[in-house]
C-alpha positions in Angstrom: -17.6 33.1 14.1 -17.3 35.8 17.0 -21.0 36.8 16.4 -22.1 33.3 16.3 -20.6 33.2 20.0 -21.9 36.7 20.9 -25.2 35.6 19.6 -25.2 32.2 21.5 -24.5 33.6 25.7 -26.9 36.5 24.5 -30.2 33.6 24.5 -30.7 32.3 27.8 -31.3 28.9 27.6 -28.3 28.3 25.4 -26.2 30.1 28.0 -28.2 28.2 30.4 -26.7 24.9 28.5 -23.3 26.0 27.7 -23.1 26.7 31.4 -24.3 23.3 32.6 -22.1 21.1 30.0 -18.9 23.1 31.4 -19.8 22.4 35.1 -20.2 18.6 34.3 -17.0 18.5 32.5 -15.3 20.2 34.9 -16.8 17.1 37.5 -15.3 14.5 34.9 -11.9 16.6 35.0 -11.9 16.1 38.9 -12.9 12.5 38.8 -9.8 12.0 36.4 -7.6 13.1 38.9 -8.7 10.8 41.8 -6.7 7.5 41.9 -8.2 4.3 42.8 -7.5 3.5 46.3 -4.5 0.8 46.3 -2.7 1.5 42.7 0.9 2.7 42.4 -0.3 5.0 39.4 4.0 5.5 39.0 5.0 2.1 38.6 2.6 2.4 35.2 3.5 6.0 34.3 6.9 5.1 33.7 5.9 2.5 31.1 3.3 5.0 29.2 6.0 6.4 27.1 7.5 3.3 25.6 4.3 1.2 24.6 2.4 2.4 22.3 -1.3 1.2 22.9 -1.2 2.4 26.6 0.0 5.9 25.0 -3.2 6.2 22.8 -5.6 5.1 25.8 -3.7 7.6 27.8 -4.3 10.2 25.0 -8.2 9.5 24.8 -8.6 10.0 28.3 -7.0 12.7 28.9 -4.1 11.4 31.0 -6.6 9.5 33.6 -5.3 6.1 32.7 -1.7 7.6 33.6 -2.8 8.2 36.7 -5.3 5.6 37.3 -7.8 7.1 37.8 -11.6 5.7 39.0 -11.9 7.3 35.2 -9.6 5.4 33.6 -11.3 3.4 31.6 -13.4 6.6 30.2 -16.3 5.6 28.4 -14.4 2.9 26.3 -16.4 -0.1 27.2 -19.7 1.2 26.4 -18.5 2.2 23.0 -17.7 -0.9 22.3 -21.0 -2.3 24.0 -22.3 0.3 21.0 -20.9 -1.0 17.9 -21.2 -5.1 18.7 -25.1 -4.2 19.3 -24.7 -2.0 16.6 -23.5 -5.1 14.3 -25.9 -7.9 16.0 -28.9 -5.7 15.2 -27.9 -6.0 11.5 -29.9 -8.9 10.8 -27.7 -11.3 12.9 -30.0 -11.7 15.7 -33.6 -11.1 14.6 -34.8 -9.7 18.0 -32.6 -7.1 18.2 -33.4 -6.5 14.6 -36.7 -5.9 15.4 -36.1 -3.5 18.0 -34.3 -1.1 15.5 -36.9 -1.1 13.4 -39.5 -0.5 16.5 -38.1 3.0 16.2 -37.9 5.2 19.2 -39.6 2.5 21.9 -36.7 0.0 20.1 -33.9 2.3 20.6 -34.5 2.9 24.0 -34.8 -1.1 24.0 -31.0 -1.0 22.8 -30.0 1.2 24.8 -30.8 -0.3 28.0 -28.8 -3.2 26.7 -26.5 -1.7 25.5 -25.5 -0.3 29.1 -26.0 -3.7 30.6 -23.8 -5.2 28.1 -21.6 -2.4 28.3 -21.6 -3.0 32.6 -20.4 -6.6 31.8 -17.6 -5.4 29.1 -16.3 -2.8 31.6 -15.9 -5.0 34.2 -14.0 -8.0 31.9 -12.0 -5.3 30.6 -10.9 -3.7 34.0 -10.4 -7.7 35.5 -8.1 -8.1 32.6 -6.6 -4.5 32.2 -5.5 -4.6 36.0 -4.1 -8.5 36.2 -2.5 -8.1 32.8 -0.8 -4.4 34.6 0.2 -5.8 38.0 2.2 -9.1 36.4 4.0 -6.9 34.4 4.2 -3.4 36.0 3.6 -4.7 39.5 0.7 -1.6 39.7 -1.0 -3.0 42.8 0.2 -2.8 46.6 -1.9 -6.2 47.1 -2.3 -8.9 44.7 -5.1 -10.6 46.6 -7.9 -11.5 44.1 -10.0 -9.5 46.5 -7.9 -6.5 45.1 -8.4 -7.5 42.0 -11.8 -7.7 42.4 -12.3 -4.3 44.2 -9.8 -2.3 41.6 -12.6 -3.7 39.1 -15.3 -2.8 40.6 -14.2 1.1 41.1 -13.5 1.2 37.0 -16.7 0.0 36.7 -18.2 2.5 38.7 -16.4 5.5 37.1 -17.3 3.9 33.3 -21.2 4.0 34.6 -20.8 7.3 36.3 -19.2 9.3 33.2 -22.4 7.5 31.0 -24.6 9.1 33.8 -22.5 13.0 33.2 -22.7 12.1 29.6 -26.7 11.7 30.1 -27.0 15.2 31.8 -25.0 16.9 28.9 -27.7 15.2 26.2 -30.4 16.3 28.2 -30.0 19.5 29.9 -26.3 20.3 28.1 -25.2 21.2 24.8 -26.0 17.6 23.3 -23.4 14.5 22.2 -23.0 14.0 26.1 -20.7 10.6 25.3 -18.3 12.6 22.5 -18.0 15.7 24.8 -17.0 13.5 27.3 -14.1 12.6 25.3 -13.3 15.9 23.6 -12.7 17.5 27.0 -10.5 14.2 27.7 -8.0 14.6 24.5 -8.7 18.6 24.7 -7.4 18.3 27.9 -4.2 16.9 27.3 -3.1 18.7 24.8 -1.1 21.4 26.6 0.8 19.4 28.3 1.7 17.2 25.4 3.1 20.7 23.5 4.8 21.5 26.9 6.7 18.3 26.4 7.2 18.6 23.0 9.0 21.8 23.7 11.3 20.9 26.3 12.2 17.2 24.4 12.9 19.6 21.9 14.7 22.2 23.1 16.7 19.5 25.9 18.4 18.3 22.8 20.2 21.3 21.8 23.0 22.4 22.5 23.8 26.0 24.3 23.6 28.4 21.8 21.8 26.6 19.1 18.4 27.1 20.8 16.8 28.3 17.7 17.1 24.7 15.9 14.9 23.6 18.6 12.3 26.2 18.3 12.7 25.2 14.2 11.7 22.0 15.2 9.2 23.1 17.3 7.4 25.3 14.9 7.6 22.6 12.1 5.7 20.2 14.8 3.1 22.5 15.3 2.8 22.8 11.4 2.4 19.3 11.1 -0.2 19.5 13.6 -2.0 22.0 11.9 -2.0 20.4 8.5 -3.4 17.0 9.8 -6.0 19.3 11.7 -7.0 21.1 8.1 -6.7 17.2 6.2 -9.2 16.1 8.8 -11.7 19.4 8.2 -12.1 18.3 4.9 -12.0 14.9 4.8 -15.0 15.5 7.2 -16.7 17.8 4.8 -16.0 16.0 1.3 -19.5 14.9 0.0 -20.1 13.1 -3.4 -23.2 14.3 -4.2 -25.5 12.4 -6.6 -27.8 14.0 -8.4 -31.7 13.1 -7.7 -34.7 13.6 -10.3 -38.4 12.8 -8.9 -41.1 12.0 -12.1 -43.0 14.7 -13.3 -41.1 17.5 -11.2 -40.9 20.9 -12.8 -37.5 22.2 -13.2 -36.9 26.3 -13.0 -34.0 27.4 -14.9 -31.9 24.1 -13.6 -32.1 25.1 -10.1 -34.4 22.6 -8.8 -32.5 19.5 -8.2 -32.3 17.5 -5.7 -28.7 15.5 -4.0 -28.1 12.2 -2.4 -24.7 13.4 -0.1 -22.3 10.7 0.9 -19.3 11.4 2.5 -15.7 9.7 1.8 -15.5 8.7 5.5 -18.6 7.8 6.3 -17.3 5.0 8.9 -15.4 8.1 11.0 -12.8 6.7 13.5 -15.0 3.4 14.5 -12.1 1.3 12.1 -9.5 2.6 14.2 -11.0 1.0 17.5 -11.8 -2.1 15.3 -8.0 -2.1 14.2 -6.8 -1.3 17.7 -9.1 -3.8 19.1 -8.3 -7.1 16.8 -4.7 -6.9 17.3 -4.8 -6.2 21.4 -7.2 -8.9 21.9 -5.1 -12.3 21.2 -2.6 -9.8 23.8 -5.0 -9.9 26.7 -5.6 -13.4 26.1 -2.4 -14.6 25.9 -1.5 -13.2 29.3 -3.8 -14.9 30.9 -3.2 -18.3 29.1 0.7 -17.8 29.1 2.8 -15.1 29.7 5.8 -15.9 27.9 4.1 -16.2 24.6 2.1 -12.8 26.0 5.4 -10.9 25.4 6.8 -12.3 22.5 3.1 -11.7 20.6 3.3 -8.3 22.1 6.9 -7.7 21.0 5.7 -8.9 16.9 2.3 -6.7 17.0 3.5 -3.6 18.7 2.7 -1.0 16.8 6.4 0.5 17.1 7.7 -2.3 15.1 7.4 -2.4 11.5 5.0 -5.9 11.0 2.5 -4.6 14.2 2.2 -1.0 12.3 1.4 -2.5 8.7 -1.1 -4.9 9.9 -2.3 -2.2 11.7 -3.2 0.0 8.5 -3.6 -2.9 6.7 -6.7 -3.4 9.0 -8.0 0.1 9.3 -8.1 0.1 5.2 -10.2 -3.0 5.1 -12.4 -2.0 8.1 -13.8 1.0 6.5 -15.4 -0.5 3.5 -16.5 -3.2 6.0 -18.4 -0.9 8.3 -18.7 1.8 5.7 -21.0 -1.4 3.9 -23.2 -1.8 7.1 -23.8 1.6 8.0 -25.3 2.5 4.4 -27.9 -0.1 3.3 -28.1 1.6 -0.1 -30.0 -1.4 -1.5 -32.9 0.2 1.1 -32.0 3.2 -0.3 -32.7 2.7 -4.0 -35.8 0.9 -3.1 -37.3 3.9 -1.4 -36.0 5.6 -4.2 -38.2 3.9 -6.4 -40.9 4.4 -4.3 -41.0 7.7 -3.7 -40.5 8.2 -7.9 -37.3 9.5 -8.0 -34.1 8.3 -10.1 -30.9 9.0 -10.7 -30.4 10.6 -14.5 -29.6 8.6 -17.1 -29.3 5.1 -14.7 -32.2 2.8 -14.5 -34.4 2.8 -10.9 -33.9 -0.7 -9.1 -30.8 -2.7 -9.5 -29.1 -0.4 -11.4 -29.6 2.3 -9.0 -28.3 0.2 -6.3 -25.3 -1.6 -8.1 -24.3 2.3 -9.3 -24.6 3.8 -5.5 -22.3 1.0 -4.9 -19.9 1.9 -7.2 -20.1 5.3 -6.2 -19.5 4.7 -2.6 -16.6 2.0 -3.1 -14.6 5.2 -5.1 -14.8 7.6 -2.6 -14.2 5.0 0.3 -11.5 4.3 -1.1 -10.5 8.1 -0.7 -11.5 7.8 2.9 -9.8 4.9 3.6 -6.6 5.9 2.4 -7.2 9.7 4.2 -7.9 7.3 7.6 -5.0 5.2 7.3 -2.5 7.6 6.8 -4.1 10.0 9.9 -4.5 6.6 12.2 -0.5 5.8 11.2 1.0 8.9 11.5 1.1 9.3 15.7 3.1 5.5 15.5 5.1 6.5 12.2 6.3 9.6 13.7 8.4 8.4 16.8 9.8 5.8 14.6 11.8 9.0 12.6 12.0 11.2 15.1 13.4 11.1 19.0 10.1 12.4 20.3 8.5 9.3 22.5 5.2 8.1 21.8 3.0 9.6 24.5 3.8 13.1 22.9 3.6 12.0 19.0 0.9 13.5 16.6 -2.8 11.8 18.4 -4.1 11.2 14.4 -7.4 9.6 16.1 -7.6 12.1 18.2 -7.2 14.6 15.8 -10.6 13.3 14.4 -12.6 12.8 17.6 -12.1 16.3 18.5 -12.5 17.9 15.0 -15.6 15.7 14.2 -17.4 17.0 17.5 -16.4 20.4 17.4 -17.9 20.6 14.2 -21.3 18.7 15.1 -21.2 20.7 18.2 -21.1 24.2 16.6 -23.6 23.1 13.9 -26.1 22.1 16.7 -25.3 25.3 18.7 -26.0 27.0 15.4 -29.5 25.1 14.6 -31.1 26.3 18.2 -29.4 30.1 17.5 -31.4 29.8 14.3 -34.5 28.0 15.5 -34.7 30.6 18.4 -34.7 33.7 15.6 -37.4 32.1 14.0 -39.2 31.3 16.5 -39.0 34.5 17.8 -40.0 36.4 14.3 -42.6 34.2 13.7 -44.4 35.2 17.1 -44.2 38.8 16.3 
């Protein structure tokens, strides 16, 4: 590891990259701290511990949407944008269809609509976000819909901005400009949320008995650590199926060929699906009515016992869902076919695709189970212990910033190696 780092500054142009993606981030880390212009950021500060949706946003953005921030809203909304084009490209709406299969020209196609759509979500979100706030945490100084409005407008602005940092850091950074985004956000945070941890701890003790509090402490950061290790490999487990092309010579057993699928191949996108299908009747209801706003809100929070089972309950389900729309393994068994390759001792065609199926629906199931419990556990945990929910065990987070750590290094790795050869081969 420390000569893959050594390795890295040593080439220029990756030191030229690291460089640049760390002054960007450090832009985003100053934007996070600059509060939109009319917000008492305290009023919703106080309320961050004791609910726990605002305490996951919080967590993903690195404490901007504590302080409302022009960042708060992070790059949430364009997510979001992602995966509804994402799902209307799947043969739902046959133009966007054909711009996926348009390959590059159609992506960039997407992608412009993707932001516009993403422009629109932003500002519906931020509308809602801030009237929902200010009736209940009375956030704003002035409730004129002009406020309203302007507050809006400013989240906007920072959602579009951070896609624009996010831009620089694909192009002229380290690449994943989006995820990096919001790896430094949770990254970020996590300090202060040990800090806390420590002095909850050690607060409840009595004089003397300090070293039950550091017991605690140490078994919190063990915790930590295993989910951290759970999520490694639950990110590295592959089934691999074996593949055989006609007419292919085998030496000594060595030449074969693997299909990999991993047990999580949906990563954390059923967690916002989850998150998002029980907030949503939420933001609606407060508009519509706000008593029946709190009572819903009371039933689905994720602190009581109903609001946390549905919860899993949903993030199980949604992972075969969008684990069944990311892989089109009937396309894959086709090409299969095409190409002459099989699977030994299973039939090419139907059989292929109803076994690849079956294989897939096991080790989701693997997956799924491995999500759920990792989504659960930063709700679960306050629930037993006294430690409040903006400090609890960020599960989603966990993955987010293992999952681009990991693509990050193996990228950083690929240009280290393509350099070498590169190098040796003009020798």
């Amino acid at each position: 590891m420390l000569r893959t780092f050594a390795g890295l500054f040593k080439n220029k142009d990756i030191r030229g990259r690291i460089l640049f993606t760390l002054a960007m981030l450090l832009i985003y880390r100053i934007g996070a701290s600059i509060p939109v212009p009319g917000v008492d950021a305290s009023a919703l500060a106080a309320q961050i511990s004791d609910n726990s949706i605002l305490s996951m946003m919080n967590l993903l953005g690195g404490g901007a949407f504590e302080r409302m921030s022009v960042f708060a809203m992070g790059v949430g909304p364009y997510i979001t944008a992602s995966i509804i084009i994402q799902l209307l490209s799947m043969d739902v709406i046959p133009a966007l269809t054909d711009m996926a299969k348009e390959g590059k020209t159609g992506r960039r196609k997407l992608d412009k609509i993707t932001r516009y759509f993403a422009v629109v979500l932003a500002f519906i979100q931020s509308f809602s976000m801030v009237y929902m706030f200010d009736r209940q945490y009375h956030i704003l100084e002035n409730t004129k819909a002009s406020t309203y409005l302007f507050t809006a407008t400013v989240l906007v602005a920072g959602v579009m901005f951070l896609l624009w940092i996010g831009d620089r850091i694909s192009y002229k950074g380290i690449g994943n400009g989006i995820s990096m985004i919001i790896f430094a956000g949770i990254v970020s945070n996590m300090p202060a949320n040990f800090m806390q941890v420590f002095n909850i701890l050690m607060s409840g003790q009595a004089q003397g008995a300090a070293f039950s509090g550091i017991l605690q402490f140490a078994g919190y950061c063990l915790v930590y650590l295993l989910i951290i290790v759970g999520v490694v490999i639950m990110q590295l487990a592959v089934r691999k199926v074996p593949i055989q092309y006609s007419g292919a010579i085998r030496r000594g057993g060595n030449d074969v060929t693997y299909v990999p699928f991993r047990i999580n191949s949906a990563s954390v996108i059923p967690v916002i699906f989850a998150s998002a299908i029980i907030t949503a009747p939420q933001i609606i209801l407060s508009f519509v009515k706000y008593d029946w706003y709190t009572k819903v809100s009371n039933v689905l929070s994720m602190q009581k016992p109903l609001g946390l089972i549905l919860y899993a309950v949903l993030t199980f389900l949604f992972t075969f869902f969008y684990t069944d729309l990311q892989l089109d393994l009937d396309n894959l068994a086709e090409n299969l076919d095409q190409n002459r390759a099989y699977i030994p001792g299973i039939r090419p065609g139907e059989e292929t695709a109803a076994y690849l199926k079956r294989v897939v629906h096991r080790i989701t199931v693997l997956g799924a189970t491995a999500l759920t419990i990792i989504a659960v556990i930063p709700y679960l945990l306050p629930m037993v212990t006294t430690l409040p929910n903006s400090v609890s065990l960020g599960g989603t987070g966990i993955i987010i910033v293992v999952g681009v750590a990991m693509e990050t290094m193996n990228a950083l790795k690929s240009q280290l190696t393509s350099v070498k050869y590169t190098g040796t081969a003009f020798r």
